[in-house]
C-alpha positions as CSV (number, residue, x, y, z in Angstrom):
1,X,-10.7,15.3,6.9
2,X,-8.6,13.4,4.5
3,X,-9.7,9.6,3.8
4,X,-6.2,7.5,2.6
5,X,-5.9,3.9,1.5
6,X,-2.3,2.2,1.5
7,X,-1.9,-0.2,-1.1
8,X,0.6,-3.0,-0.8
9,X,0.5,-4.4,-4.9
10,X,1.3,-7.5,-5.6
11,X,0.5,-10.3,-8.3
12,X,-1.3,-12.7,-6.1
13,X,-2.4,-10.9,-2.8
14,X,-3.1,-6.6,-2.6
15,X,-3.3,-5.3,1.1
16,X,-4.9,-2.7,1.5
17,X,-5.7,-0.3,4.3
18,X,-7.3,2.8,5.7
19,X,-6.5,6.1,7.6
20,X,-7.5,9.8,8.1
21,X,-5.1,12.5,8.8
22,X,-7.0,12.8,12.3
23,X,-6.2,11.0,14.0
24,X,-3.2,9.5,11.7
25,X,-3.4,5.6,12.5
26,X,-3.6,3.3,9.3
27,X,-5.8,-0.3,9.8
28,X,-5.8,-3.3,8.3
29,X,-8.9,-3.6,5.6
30,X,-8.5,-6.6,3.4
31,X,-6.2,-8.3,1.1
32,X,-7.8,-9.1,-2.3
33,X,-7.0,-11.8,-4.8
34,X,-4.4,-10.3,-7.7
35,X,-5.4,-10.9,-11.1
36,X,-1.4,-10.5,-12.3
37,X,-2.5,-7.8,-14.7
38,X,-2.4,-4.3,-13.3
39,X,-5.3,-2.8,-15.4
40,X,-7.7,-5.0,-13.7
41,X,-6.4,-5.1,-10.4
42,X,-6.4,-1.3,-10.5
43,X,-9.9,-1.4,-11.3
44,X,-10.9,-3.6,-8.2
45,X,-8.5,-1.6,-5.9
46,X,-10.8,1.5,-7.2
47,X,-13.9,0.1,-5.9
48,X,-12.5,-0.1,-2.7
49,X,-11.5,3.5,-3.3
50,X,-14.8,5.0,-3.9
51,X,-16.6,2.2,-1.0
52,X,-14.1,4.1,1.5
53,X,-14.2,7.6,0.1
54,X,-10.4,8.1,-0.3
55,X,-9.0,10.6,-1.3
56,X,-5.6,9.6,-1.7
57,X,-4.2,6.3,-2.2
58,X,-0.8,5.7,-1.5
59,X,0.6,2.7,-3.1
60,X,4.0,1.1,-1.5
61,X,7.5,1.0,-3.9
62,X,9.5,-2.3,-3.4
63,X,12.8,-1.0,-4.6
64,X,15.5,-3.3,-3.8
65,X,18.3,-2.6,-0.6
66,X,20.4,-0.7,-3.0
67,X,17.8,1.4,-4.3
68,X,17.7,-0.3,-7.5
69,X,14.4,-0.9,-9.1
70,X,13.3,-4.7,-9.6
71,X,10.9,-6.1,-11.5
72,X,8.6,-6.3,-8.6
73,X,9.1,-2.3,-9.0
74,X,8.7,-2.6,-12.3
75,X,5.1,-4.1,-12.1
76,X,4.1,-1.9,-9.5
77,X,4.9,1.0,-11.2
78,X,2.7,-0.7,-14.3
79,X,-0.2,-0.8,-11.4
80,X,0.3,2.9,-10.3
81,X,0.2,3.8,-13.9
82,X,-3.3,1.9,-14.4
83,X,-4.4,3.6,-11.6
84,X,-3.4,6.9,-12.6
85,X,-4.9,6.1,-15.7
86,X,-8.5,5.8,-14.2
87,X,-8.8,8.5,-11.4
88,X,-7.5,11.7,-10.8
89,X,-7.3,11.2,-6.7
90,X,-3.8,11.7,-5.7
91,X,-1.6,8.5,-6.0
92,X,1.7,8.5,-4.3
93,X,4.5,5.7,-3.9
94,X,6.1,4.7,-0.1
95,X,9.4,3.0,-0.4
96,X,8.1,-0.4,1.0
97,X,11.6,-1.7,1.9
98,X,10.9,-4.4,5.0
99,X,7.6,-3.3,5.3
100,X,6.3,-7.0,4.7
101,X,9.1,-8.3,6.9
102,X,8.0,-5.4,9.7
103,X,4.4,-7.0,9.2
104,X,5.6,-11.0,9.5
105,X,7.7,-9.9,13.0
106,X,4.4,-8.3,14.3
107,X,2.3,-11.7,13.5
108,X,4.8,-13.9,15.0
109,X,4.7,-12.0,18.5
110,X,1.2,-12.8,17.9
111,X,1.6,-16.4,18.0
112,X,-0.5,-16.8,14.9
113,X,-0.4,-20.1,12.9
114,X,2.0,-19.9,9.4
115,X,-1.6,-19.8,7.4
116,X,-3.4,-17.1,9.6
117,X,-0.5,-15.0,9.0
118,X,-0.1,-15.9,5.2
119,X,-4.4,-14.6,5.6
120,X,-3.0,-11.2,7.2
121,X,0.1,-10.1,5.9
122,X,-0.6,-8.0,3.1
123,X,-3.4,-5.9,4.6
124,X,-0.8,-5.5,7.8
125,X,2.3,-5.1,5.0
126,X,-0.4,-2.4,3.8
127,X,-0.5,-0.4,6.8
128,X,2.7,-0.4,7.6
129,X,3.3,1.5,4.1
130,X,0.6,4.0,4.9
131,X,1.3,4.6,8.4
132,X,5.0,5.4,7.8
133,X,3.5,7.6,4.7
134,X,1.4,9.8,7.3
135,X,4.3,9.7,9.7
136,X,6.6,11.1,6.9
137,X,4.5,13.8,6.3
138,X,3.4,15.0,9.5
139,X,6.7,15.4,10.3
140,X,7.5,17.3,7.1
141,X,10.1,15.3,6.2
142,X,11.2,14.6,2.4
143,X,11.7,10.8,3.1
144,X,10.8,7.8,0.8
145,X,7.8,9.2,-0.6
146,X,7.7,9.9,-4.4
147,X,5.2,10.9,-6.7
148,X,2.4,13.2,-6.6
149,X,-0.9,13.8,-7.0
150,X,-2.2,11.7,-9.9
């Protein structure tokens, strides 16, 4: 059984969560605090690698509406690149687009408070990246995903 982690980078906050191919249902883990430097960030998100046992990670893209890459893309691609540097698990990007705002929608129909949300928006951001990644591939289409194995 594949063990994935979905990875939603950012400078401040990383989401991350957790699936298996069977069944294919990502969950929330935790958000940890970014460091702003992707070297070291990819070096805490890779002891939560090896405390799960994943074997692929699967990091989320936030190119802009128009496909463009931003420097948000820009930095995360720096992050993939650190991480690629230090493991040899496969590493993929998910085109991200809305997946933050997809995660916000779902907290509001919660009713949570602005800062319980603000607490669990990346790690839900997170698996909305890696459950559309496992949805993607199961049905064997060639969506948004890019990269390969690292």
């Amino acid at each position: 059984m594949t063990r994935y982690l979905g990875v939603d980078y950012g400078r401040k906050r990383i989401g991350l969560a957790v699936a298996t191919d069977d069944p294919p249902i990502a969950s929330p883990l935790e958000t940890l605090r970014g460091t702003g430097r992707p070297a070291a960030d990819a070096e805490a998100v890779l002891a939560i690698v090896r405390r799960e046992a994943a074997d692929v990670i699967v990091v989320g893209l936030p190119l802009n509406m128009d496909d463009s890459v931003g420097s948000q893309a820009r930095t995360t691609r720096r992050f993939i690149a650190a991480l690629r540097d230090r493991t040899d698990r496969a590493i993929y990007e998910h085109d991200e687009r809305l997946s933050t705002d997809a995660a916000e929608s779902q907290l509001l129909d919660a009713g949570l408070t602005r800062t319980r949300r603000t607490a669990k928006r990346d790690k839900l951001a997170a698996a909305v990246i890696l459950q559309a990644f496992l949805e993607g591939r199961a049905s064997g289409a060639e969506g948004p995903s890019r990269g390969a194995p690292g």
